[in-house]
Every structure is written in structure tokens, then in C-alpha cells.
C-alpha positions in Angstrom: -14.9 24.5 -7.4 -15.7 22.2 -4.3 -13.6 23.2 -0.8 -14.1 21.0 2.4 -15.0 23.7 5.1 -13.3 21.1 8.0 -10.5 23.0 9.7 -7.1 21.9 9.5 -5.5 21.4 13.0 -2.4 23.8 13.4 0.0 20.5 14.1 -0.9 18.9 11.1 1.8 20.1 8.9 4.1 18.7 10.9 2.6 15.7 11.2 3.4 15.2 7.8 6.1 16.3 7.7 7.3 13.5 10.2 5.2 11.0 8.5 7.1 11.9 5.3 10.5 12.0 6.8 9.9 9.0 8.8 8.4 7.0 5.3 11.2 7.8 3.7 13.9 6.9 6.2 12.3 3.5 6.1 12.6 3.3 2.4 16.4 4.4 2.5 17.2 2.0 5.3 15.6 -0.4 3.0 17.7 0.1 0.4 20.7 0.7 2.4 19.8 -2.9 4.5 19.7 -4.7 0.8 22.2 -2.9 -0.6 25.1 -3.4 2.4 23.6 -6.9 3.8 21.6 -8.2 1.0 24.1 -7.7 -2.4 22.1 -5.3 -3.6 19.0 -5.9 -6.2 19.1 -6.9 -10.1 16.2 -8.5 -11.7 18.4 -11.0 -13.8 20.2 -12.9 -10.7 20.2 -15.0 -7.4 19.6 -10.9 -6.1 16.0 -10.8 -7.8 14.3 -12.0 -4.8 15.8 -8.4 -3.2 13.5 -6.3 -5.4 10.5 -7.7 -3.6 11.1 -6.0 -0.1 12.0 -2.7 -1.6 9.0 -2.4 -3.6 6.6 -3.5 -1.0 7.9 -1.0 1.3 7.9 1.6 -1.2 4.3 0.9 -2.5 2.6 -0.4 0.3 3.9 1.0 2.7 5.2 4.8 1.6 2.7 5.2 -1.2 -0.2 3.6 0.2 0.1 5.8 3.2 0.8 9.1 1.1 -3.0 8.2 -0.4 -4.2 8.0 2.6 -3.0 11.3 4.1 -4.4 12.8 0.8 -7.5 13.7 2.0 -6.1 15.3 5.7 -3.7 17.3 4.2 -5.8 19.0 1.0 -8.1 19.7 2.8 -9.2 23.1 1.7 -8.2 22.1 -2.2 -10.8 21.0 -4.5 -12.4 17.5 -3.9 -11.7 16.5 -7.8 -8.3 17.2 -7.4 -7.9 15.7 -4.4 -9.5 12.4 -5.3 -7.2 12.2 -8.7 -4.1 12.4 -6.2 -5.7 10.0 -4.1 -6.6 7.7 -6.9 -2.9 8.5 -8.4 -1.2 7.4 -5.2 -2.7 4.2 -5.2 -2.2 3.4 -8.8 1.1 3.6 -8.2 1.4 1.9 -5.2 -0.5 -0.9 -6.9 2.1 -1.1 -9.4 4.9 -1.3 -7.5 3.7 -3.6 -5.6 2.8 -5.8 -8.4 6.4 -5.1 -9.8 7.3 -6.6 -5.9 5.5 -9.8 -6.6 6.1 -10.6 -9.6 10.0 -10.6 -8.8 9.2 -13.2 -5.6 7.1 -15.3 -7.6 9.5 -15.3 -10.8 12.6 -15.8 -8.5 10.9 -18.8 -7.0 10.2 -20.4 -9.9 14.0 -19.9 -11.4 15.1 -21.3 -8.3 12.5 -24.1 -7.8 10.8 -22.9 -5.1 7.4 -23.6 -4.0 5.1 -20.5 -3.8 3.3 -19.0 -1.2 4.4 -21.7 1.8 4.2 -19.7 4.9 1.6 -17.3 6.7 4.0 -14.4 5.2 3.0 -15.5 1.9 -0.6 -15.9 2.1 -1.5 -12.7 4.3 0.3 -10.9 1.7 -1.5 -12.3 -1.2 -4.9 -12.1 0.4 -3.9 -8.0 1.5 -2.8 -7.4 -1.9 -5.9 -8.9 -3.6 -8.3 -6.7 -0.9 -6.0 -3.9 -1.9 -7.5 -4.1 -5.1 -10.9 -5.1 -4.7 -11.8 -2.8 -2.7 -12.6 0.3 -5.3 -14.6 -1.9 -7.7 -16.2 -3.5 -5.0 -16.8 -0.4 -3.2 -18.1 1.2 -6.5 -20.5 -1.7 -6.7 -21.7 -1.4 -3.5 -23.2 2.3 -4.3 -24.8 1.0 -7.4 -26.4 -1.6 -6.2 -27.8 -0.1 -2.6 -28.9 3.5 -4.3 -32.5 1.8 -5.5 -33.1 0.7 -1.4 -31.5 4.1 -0.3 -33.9 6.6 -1.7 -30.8 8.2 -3.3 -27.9 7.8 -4.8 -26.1 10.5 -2.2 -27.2 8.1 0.8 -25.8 4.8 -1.0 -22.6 6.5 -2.5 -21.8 8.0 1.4 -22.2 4.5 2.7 -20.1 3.2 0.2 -17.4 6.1 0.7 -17.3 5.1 4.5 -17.3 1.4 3.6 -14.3 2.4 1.1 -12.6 4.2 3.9 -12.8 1.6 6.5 -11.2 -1.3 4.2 -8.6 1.3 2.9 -7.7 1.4 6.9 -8.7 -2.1 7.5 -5.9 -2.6 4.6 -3.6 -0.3 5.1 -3.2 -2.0 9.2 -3.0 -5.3 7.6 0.1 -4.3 5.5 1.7 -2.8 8.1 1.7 -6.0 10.4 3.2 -7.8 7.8 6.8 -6.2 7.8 8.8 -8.7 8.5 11.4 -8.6 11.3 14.4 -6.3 10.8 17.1 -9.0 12.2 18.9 -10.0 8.6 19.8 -13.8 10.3 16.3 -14.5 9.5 16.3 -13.4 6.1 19.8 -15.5 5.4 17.2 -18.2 6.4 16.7 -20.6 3.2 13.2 -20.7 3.6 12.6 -17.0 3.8 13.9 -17.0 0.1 
């Protein structure tokens, strides 16, 4: 059984523990802003569009996060089972997501909308898309740089920190893309 010898920091715990309460305060006020000021959410109405907010903020922001703290807060468990959590977290989050856009995309075509048609729109579609590129790509990378790195330790270690930089380099992006909290600008037409 593999253990990381790194310390853990005696604050950490709660560190996540405000990370966690903090995540899921945003989801609640989420649901609590579309549910009071938004009419709810239902997949089968003028409230589909709704759904998309909530799952985005659930999986890319909550879960996405939760898979990145994975590795700082199992530290001292076993790498396996720590990378299947990881792994886990993002399936899920990739899911959710997906379940996020395909309510936008299926509400704007009941509705006659034109699809992505503002910098909202495309940031998001290019984030999600790097979301999930990056694993095959950074898979990729370690196969095909381990016959120039001597080893396939060397290659896969580059391709870990490669991995963990476009996790963060993703992870950033989503976060800029919250919208603003005022609700005037979601009663907006063109924000629907």
C-alpha cells in the first residue's frame, strides 16, 4: 500500500472544512436564488433554462473543486484510492455539467434561440471542452514523450505536472465565469 510521506499542515482540516461549507452555501443559495427569483427548475418548461446554472455550480464549481482538494486532504491514504476519488469526482462533475448544457442548448432550441452568442457562451464551451481533454491528452502526453525521456517515470511525472497545471489552469477559468449575482441581468432576454 503506497502513503505520501508529505506532512499535513495542522490548519488544513479546517480549511476544508470552510471550503466545504462555503461550496455548499453557494450551491444552496443557488437553489434558493432559482427557486425564490427564478420559478424554480423543471426540464419540461419555460423553467428548463434554470437547470443550467444549478448544475454548473454544482459540477464545476463544488465537484470540480472537491477533486481538486483530493489529493491535499488524503494525503497519508493510499495513492490508488486516492486517484479513484479523484478520478470519481470529476466523472461526476463532468456529468453534471453535461446534464447543465444540454438543458441550455435544448431550451434554446425550443424557444428559437441562437446558440452560443455571447463571450459567456463560448468561454464556457471552450472550458468545458479543456475540462475534458485534458486527461486523454495528458495520458497521451506520457506515452508519447517516455521514448525521448529515458523512462517512462520521467515522461509520466511531466505529464502529471502538465495534468495538474490545466486542472488549475481550468478550474480558474470556470471560476471567472460565474456570472453576476444581480437577478436584473438574468431577467435580461438575451441572457436566456
Amino acid at each position: 500500500m503506497e502513503h505520501s510521506s508529505a506532512s499535513v499542515p495542522a490548519a488544513l482540516p479546517y480549511y476544508v472544512a470552510f471550503s466545504q461549507l462555503l461550496g455548499l452555501t453557494v450551491v444552496a443559495v443557488t437553489g434558493a436564488w432559482l427557486g425564490l427569483y427564478r420559478g424554480g427548475i423543471a426540464w419540461e418548461s419555460s423553467l428548463q433554462f434554470n437547470v443550467h446554472p444549478l448544475c454548473m455550480v454544482i459540477g464545476m464549481i463544488f465537484l470540480q473543486g472537491d477533486a481538486l482538494l483530493v489529493y491535499r486532504v488524503f494525503r497519508r491514504e493510499a495513492k490508488r484510492t486516492t486517484k479513484i476519488l479523484h478520478g470519481l469526482l470529476h466523472v461526476f462533475a463532468f456529468i453534471i455539467a453535461l446534464v447543465g448544457l444540454v438543458a441550455v442548448f435544448d431550451y434554446h432550441k425550443k424557444k428559437g434561440y441562437a446558440d452560443l452568442y455571447s463571450l459567456h457562451s463560448w468561454c464556457g464551451i471552450l472550458v468545458f471542452v479543456l475540462y475534458f481533454v485534458q486527461v486523454p491528452a495528458s495520458s497521451w502526453l506520457s506515452r508519447a514523450l517516455s521514448p525521448f525521456s529515458g523512462s517512462w517515470v520521467s515522461a509520466s511525472s511531466c505529464s502529471l505536472e502538465l495534468h495538474s497545471l490545466c486542472g488549475a489552469a481550468t478550474a480558474l477559468s470556470t471560476f471567472s465565469l460565474v456570472p453576476p449575482s444581480s437577478s436584473s441581468l438574468w431577467a435580461q432576454p438575451y441572457w436566456a
